[in-house]
C-alpha positions as a printed NumPy array, in Angstrom:
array([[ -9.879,  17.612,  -4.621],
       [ -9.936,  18.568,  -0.928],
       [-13.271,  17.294,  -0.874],
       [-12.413,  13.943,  -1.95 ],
       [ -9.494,  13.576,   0.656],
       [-11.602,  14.24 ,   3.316],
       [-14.222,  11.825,   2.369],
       [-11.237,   9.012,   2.063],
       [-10.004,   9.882,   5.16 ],
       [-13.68 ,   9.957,   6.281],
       [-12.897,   5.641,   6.269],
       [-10.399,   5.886,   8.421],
       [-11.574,   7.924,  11.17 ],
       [-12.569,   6.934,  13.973],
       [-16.138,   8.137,  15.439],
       [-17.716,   7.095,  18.984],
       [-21.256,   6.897,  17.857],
       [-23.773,   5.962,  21.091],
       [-27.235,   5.392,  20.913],
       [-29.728,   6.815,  23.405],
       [-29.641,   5.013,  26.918],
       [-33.661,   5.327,  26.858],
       [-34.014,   4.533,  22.777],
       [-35.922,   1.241,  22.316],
       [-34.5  ,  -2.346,  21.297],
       [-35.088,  -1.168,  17.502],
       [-33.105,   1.571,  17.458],
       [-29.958,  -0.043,  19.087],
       [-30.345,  -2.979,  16.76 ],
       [-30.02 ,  -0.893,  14.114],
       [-27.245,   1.18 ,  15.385],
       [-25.321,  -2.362,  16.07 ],
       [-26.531,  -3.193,  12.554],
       [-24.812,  -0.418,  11.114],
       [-21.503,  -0.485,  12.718],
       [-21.209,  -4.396,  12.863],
       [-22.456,  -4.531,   9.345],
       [-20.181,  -1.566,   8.135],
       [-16.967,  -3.406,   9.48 ],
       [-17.625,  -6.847,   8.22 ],
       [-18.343,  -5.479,   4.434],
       [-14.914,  -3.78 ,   4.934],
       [-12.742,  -6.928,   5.884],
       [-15.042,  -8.483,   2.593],
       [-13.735,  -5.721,   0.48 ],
       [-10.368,  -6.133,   1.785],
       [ -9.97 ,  -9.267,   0.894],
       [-11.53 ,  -9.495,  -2.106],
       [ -9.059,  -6.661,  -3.363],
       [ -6.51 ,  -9.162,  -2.046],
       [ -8.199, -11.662,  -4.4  ],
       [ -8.362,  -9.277,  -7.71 ],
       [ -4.849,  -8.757,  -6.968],
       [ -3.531, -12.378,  -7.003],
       [ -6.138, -12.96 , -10.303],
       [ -4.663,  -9.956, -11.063],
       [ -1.042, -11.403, -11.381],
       [ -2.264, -14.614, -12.836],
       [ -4.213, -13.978, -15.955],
       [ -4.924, -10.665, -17.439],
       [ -7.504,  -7.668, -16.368],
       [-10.221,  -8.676, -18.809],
       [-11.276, -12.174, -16.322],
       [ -9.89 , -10.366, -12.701],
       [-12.032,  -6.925, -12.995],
       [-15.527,  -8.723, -11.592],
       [-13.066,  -8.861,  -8.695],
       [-12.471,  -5.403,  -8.849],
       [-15.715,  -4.044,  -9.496],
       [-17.149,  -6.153,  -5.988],
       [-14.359,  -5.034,  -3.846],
       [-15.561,  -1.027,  -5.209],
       [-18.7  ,  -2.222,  -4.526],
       [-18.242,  -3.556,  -0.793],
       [-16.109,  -0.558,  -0.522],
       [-19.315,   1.801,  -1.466],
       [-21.468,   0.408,   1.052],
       [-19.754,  -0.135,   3.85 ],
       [-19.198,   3.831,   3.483],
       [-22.376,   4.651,   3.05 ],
       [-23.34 ,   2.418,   6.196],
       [-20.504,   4.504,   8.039],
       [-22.158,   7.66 ,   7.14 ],
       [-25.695,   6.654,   7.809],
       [-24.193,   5.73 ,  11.224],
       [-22.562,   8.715,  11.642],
       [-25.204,  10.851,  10.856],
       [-27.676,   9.339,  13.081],
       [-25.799,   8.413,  15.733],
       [-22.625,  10.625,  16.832],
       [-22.802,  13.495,  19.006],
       [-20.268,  16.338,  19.429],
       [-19.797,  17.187,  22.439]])
């Protein structure tokens, strides 16, 4: 269970990642790709949620849960896209 908490609160925290000042045009495109990317699937997510939820209160769970199932989704990648980032790219100093 502890396990799980800290990978939810893995969303919400807050990592300088850098890439090196003498990596090539590539590798900072990616870097941007990942943390520009990971950020705009979140606001998605969030407001598709927002959608499911008004569906949600309109008609029943049977024609909202596509809804549901693509804010999971958007949720899914943008963490993985956070961890890819943060595994590449953050150094503890």
């Amino acid at each position: 269970m502890k396990k799980l908490l800290d990978e939810i609160s893995f969303l919400f925290d807050h990592y300088e990642t850098k890439s090196e000042p003498n990596s090539n045009f590539f590798e900072g495109l990616f870097h941007l790709l990942l943390w520009g990317g990971g950020f705009l699937i979140m606001i998605f997510a969030v407001l598709i949620f927002i959608l499911f939820i008004v569906a949600f209160i309109n008609s029943n769970f049977q024609e909202s849960s596509p809804l549901l199932y693509l804010a999971l989704g958007a949720i899914f990648v943008s963490y993985t896209m956070k961890k890819l980032r943060v595994v590449m790219f953050y150094k503890d100093n």
